[in-house]
VEXDOMI-231194 format. One record per residue (C-alpha): residue number from 1; residue in three letters; y, z, x. Coordinates in steps of 0.2 Angstrom, whole numbers. Last residue first. Layout:
BEGIN
+-----+------+-------+-------+-------+
! seq ! type !    py !    pz !    px !
+-----+------+-------+-------+-------+
! NUM !  ala !     Y !     Z !     X !
...
+-----+------+-------+-------+-------+
***
This chain:
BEGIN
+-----+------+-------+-------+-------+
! seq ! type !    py !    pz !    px !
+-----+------+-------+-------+-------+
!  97 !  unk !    94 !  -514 !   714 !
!  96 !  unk !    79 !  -505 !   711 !
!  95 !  unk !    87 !  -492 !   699 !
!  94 !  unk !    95 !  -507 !   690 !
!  93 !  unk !    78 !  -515 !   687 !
!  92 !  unk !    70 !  -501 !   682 !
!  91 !  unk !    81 !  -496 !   670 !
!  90 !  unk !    82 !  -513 !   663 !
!  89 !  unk !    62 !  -512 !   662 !
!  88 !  unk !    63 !  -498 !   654 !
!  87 !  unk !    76 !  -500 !   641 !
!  86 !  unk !    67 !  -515 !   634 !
!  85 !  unk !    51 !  -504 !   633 !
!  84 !  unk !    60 !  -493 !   623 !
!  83 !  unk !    69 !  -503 !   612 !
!  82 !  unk !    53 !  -512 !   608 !
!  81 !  unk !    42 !  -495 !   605 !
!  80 !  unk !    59 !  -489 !   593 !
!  79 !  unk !    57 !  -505 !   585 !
!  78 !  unk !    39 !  -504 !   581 !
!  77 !  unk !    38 !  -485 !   577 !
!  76 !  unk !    51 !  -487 !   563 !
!  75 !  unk !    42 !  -501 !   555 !
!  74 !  unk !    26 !  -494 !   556 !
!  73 !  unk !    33 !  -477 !   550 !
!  72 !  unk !    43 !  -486 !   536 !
!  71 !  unk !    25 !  -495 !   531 !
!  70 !  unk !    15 !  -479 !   530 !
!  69 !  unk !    29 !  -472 !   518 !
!  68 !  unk !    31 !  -488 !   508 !
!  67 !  unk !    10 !  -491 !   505 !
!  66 !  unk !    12 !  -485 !   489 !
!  65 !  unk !    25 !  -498 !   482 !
!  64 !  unk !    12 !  -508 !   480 !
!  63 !  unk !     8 !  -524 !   493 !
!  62 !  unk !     7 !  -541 !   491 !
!  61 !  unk !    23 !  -549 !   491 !
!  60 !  unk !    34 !  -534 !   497 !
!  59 !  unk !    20 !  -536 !   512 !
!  58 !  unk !    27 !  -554 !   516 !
!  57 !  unk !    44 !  -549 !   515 !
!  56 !  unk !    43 !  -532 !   524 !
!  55 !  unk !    36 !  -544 !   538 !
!  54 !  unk !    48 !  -556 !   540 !
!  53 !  unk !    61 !  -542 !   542 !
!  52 !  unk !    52 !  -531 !   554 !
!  51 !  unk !    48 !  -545 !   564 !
!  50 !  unk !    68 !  -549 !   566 !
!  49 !  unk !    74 !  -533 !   570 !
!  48 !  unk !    59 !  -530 !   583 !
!  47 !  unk !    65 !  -547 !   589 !
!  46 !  unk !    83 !  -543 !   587 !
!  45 !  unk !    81 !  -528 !   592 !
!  44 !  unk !    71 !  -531 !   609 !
!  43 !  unk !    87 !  -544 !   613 !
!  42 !  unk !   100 !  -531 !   611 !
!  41 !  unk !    90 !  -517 !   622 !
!  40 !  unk !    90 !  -531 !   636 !
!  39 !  unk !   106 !  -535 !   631 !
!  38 !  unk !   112 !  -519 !   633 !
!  37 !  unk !   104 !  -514 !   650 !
!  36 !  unk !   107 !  -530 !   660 !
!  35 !  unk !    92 !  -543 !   659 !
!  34 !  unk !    80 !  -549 !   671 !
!  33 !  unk !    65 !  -540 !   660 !
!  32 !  unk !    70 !  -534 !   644 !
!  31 !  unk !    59 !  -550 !   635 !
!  30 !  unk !    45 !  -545 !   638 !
!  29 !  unk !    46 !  -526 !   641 !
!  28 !  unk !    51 !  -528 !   623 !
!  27 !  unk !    37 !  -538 !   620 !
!  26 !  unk !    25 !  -525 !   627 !
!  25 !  unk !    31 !  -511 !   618 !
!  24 !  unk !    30 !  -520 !   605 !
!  23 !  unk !    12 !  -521 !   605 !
!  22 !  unk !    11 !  -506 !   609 !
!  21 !  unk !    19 !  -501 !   594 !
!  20 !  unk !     8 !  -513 !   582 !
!  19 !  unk !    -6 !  -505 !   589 !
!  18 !  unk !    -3 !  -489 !   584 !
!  17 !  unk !     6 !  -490 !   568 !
!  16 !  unk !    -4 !  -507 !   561 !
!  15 !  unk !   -19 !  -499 !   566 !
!  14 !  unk !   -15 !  -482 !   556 !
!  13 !  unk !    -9 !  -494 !   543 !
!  12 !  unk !   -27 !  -504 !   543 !
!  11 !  unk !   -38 !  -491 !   542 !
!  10 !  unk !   -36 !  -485 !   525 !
!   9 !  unk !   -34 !  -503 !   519 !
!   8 !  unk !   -51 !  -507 !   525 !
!   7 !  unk !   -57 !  -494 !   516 !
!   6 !  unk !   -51 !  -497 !   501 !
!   5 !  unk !   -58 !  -516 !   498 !
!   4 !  unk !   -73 !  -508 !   504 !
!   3 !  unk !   -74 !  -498 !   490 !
!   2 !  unk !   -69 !  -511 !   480 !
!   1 !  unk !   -84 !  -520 !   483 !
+-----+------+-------+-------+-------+
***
């Protein structure tokens, strides 16, 4: 049992890393559109920001300090992903206007 115990926590930061930057990707797309370059990259922080916050929480709760690296590049992929996708569709927006 612990070996499956360990494998699913092998798998599940690359998951976190990928999927969790598309997913925010998506919401920063989400919540970018209609809005004017800096608020839509302002708004996409502040839901990145505030994920990344309620998150770290929950996993300072149940995790060991081993997971730190893996987690900061979750972390880090997530808002940049957001900030990006934010910045795109205000991009668009403006060029099309």
């Amino acid at each position: 049992q612990d070996l499956l115990v360990h494998a699913k926590w092998q798998g599940a930061p690359i998951s976190s890393v990928v999927v969790g930057a598309i997913l925010m990707l998506v919401a920063g797309v989400l919540v970018g559109r209609g809005r004017a370059l800096r608020r839509a990259l302002m708004t996409a922080g502040i839901v990145a920001g505030t994920y990344v916050v309620l998150d770290a929480a929950l996993l300072a709760a149940i995790a060991d300090a081993r997971v730190l690296p893996i987690a900061a590049l979750s972390y880090s992929t997530k808002i940049a992903a957001a900030l990006l996708g934010a910045w795109f569709v205000a991009r668009s927006r403006a060029a099309a206007a």
